[in-house]
C-alpha positions as CSV (number, residue, x, y, z in Angstrom):
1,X,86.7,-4.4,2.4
2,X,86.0,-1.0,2.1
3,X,83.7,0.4,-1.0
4,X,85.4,2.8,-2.7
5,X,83.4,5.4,-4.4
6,X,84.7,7.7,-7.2
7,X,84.8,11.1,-7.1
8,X,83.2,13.0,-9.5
9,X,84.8,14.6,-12.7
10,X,85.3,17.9,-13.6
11,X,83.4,17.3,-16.5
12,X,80.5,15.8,-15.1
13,X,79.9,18.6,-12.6
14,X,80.5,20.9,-15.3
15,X,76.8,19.0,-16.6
16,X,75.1,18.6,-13.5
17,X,75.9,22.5,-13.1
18,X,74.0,23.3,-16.6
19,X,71.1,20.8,-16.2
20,X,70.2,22.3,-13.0
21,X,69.5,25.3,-14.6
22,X,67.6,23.8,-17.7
23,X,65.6,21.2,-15.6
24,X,63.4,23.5,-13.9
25,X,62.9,25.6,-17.0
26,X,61.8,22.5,-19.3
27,X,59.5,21.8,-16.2
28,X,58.1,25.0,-16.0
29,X,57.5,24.9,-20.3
30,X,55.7,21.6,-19.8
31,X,53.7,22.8,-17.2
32,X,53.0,25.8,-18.5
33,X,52.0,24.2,-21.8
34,X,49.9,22.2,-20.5
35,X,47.8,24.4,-18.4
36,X,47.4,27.1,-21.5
37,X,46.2,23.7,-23.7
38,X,43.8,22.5,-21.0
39,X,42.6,26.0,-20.4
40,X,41.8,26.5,-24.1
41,X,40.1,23.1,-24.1
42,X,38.2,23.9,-21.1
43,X,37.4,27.3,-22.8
44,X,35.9,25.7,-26.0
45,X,33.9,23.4,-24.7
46,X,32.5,26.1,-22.4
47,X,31.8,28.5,-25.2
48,X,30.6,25.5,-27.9
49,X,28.8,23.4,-26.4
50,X,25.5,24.3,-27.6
51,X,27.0,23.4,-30.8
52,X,28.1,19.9,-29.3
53,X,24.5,19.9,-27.4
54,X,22.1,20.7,-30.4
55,X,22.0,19.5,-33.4
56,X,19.8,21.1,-35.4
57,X,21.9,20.8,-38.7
58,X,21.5,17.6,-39.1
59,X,20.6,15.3,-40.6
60,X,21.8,17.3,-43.6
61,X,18.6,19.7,-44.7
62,X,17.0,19.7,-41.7
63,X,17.4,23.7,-41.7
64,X,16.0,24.1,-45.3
65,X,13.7,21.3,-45.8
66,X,10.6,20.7,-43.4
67,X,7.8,17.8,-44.1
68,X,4.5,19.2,-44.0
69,X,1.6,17.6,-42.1
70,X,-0.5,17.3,-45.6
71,X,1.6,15.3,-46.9
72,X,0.7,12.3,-43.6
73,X,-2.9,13.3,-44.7
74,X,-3.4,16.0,-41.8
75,X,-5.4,19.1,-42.0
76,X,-3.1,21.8,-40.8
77,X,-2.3,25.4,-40.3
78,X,1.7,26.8,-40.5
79,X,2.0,29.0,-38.0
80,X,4.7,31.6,-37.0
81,X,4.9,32.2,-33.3
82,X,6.4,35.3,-32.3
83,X,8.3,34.3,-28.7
84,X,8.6,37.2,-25.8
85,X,12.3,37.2,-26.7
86,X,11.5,38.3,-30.3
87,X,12.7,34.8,-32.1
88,X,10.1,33.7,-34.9
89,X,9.4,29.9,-34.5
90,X,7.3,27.4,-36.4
91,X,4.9,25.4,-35.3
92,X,1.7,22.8,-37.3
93,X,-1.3,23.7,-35.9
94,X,-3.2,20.1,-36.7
95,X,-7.3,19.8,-35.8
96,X,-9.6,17.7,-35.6
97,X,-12.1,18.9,-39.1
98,X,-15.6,18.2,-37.0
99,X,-14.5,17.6,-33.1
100,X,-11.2,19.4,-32.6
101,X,-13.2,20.8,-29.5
102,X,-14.2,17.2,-27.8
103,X,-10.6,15.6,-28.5
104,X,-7.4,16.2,-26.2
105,X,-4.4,18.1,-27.8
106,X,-1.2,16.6,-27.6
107,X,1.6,18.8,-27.7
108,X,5.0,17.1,-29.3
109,X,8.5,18.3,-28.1
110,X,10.8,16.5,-31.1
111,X,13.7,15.1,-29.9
112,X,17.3,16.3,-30.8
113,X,18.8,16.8,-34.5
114,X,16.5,17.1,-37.2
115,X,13.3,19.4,-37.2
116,X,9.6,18.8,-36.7
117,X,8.4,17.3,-40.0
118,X,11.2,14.1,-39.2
119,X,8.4,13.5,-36.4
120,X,5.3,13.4,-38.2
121,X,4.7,10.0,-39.0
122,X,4.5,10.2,-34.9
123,X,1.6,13.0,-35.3
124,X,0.1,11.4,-38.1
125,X,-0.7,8.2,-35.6
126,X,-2.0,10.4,-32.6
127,X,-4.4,12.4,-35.1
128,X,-5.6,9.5,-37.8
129,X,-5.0,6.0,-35.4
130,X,-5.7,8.1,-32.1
131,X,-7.9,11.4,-33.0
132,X,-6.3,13.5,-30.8
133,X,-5.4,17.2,-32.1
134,X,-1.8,17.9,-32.4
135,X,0.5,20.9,-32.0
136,X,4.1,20.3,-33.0
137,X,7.0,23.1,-33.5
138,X,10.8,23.4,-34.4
139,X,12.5,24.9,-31.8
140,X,14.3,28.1,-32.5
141,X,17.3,27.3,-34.4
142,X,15.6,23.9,-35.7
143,X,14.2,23.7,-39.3
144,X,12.8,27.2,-40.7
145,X,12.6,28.9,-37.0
146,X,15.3,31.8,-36.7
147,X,17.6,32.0,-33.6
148,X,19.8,29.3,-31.9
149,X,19.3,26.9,-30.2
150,X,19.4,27.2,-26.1
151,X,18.1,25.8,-23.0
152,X,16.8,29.3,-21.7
153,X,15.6,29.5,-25.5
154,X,14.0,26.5,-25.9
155,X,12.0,26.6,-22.4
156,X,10.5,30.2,-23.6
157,X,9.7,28.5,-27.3
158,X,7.7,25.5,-25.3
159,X,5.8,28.3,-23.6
160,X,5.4,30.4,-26.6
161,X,3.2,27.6,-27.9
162,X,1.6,26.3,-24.9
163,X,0.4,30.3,-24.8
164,X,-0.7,30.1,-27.9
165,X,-2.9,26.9,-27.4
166,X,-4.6,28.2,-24.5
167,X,-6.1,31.5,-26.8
168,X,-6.7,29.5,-29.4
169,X,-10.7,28.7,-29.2
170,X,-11.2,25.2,-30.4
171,X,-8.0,23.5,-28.4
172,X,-7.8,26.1,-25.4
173,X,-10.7,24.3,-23.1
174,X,-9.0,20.7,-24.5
175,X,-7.4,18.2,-22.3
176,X,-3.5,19.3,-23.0
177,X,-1.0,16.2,-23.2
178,X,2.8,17.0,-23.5
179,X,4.7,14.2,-25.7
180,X,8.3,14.0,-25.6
181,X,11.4,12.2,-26.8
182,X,14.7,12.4,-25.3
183,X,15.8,16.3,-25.2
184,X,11.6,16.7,-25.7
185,X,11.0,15.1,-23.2
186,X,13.1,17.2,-20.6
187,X,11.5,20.1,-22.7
188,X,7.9,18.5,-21.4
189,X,9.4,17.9,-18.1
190,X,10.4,21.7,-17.4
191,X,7.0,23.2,-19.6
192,X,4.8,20.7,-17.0
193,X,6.5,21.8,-14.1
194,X,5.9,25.3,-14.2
195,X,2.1,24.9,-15.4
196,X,1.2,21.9,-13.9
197,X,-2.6,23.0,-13.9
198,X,-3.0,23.5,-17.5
199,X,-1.7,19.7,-18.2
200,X,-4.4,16.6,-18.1
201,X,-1.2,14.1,-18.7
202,X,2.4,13.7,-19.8
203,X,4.0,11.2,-22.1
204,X,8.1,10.9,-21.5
205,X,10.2,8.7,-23.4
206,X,14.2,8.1,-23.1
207,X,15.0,11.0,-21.6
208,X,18.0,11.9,-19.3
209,X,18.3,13.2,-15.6
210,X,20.4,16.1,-16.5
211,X,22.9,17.0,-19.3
212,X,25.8,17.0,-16.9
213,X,25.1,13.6,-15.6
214,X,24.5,12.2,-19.2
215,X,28.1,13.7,-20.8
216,X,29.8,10.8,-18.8
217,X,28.2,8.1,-21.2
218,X,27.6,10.4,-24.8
219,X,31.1,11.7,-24.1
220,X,33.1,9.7,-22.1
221,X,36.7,11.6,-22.7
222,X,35.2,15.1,-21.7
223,X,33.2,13.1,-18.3
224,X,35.5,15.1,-16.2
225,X,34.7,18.2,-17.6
226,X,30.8,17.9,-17.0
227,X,30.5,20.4,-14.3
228,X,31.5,23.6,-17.0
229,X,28.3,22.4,-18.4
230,X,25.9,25.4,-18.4
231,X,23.2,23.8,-20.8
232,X,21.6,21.8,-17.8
233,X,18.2,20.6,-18.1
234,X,17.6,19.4,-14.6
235,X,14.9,17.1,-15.3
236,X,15.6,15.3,-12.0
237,X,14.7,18.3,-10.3
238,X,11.6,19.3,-11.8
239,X,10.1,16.1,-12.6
240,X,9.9,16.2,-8.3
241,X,7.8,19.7,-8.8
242,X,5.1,18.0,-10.7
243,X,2.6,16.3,-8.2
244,X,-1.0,16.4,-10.3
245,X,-0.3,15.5,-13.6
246,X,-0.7,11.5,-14.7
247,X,2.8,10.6,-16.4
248,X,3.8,8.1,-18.9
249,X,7.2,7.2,-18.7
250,X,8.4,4.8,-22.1
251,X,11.3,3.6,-21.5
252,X,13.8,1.5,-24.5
253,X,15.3,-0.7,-22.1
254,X,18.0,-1.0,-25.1
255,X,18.8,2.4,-25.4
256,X,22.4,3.1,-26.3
257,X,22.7,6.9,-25.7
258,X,20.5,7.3,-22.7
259,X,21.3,4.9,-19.7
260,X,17.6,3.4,-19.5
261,X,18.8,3.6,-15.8
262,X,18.3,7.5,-16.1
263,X,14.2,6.7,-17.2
264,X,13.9,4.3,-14.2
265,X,15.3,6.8,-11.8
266,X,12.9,9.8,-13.3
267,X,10.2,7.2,-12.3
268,X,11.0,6.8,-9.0
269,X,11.9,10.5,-8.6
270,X,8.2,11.7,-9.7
271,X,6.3,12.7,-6.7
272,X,3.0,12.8,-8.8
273,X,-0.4,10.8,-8.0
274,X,-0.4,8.8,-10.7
275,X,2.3,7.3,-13.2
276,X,3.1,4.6,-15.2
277,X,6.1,2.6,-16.7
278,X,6.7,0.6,-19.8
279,X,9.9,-1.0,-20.5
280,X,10.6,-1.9,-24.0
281,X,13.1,-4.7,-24.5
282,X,13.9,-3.9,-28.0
283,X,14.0,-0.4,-27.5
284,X,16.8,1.4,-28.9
285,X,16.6,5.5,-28.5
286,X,15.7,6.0,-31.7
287,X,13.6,2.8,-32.6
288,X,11.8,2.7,-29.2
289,X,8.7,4.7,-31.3
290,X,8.3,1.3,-33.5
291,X,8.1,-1.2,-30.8
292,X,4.6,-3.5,-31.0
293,X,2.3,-1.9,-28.7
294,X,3.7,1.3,-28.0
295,X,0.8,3.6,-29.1
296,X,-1.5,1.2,-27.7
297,X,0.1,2.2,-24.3
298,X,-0.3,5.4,-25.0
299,X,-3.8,5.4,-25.8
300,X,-4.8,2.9,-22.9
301,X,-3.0,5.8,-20.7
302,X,-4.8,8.6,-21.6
303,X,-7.9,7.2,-21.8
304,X,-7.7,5.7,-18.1
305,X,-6.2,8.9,-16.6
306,X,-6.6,11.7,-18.9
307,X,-10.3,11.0,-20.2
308,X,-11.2,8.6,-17.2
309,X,-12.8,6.5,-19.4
């Protein structure tokens, strides 16, 4: 039997005839739609992202209320530090009254959101528990220091005050200790790395390999989008530059924002004589400070391979 097919109507190629010429056009609006929508998402998150990056408003009233170091029971001086870029940044000068000279200096690099005095019940244990001297700052756009907040900015303000240390005559012949926590510590990471002989140690804790390889898990719906990513930090890089300086690397092995993988491979990445790891089951990325025995780490540290006592 032979299939008969039916010819088509009038009307129907009438339809055909009219779609033809809209189905290419509603193709072409879709497209074109689209692209203009993903270029202006691509556009702000290239032009924003410091905003996404740093969060130096909050919590809210960390740009108009700073905790000062007398309040812990620290002596102290406020200083303003003038950076070669012109931005004014704040930094706590803290000594030692009788021995500032005889003690090491640790330098603490906060980590991201909030300001310097959110980190001084930190100081308050390296200069009462520990006597150490401590130098802390707020990077520029952070707390009561002018400008905003950068990568390129915030490796001049670590200088700025590692500069200012090394004039200052009771800490500048000191053993020097960077301290840092999560985007402090890739501060500590870059500052080492390109003065590696004024450092006696470094102290790292949860921080990342790089910001592009750290967007996949803080921002999972943008992961694709890492490589516009100008704000860099490439602490996987650097970390391979510094090859004298004893590091600490504390690690939260239950940190939710930073892959504790990221810790573990700056580890093995480090190319120096000497480091050291300690994993902290309980360790979240914020609560990682307060686990039993963490400044007893840090002390046992510094005085095997900083003091070399």
């Amino acid at each position: 039997m032979k299939l008969q097919i039916d010819k088509p109507t009038k009307a129907f190629k009438t339809t055909m005839f009219f779609l033809s010429d809209y189905i290419p056009s509603y193709i072409q609006f879709f497209l074109t739609t689209t692209s203009i929508v993903a270029l202006a998402v691509t556009s702000l998150l290239y032009t924003y992202q410091c905003k996404m990056i740093y969060l130096a408003g909050l919590p809210e009233g960390s740009r108009q209320v700073v905790q000062k170091p007398s309040e812990f029971g620290m002596n102290y001086t406020d200083e303003t530090l003038t950076t070669k870029d012109g931005v004014r940044i704040k930094a706590y000068i803290c000594k030692l009254p009788l021995y500032a000279r005889d003690r090491p200096t640790i330098l603490i690099f906060h980590a991201n959101a909030g300001n310097m005095g959110h980190r001084l019940f930190i100081a308050k244990e390296f200069y009462v528990k520990l006597e150490y001297n401590v130098v802390m700052l707020s990077y520029r756009g952070y707390g009561l220091s002018e400008g905003t907040p950068t990568e390129k900015g915030l490796r001049i303000d670590s200088q700025a005050v590692l500069d200012f240390v090394l004039k200052d005559e009771d800490l500048k012949n000191t053993k020097l200790i960077a301290y840092g926590q999560s985007l402090g510590g890739a501060v500590s990471i870059d500052l080492v790395s390109r003065n590696e002989d004024k450092f006696s140690g470094m102290i790292v804790e949860n921080t990342f390999l790089s910001i592009p390889k750290l967007i996949p898990h803080v921002f999972p719906l943008i992961k694709y989008l890492a490589f516009l990513c100008h704000q860099v930090w490439p602490s996987e890089k650097a970390i391979q530059q510094i090859v004298n300086v004893p590091i600490l690397f504390l690690s939260g092995l239950n940190d939710e924002l930073v892959p504790p993988s990221h810790m573990r491979q700056l580890y093995e990445l480090s190319q120096t004589r000497t480091k050291h790891w300690k994993g902290f089951n309980n360790g979240t990325h914020n609560e990682t400070v307060f686990q039993p025995s963490y400044y007893d780490t840090i002390e046992d540290f510094i005085k095997k391979e900083v003091l070399k006592e």
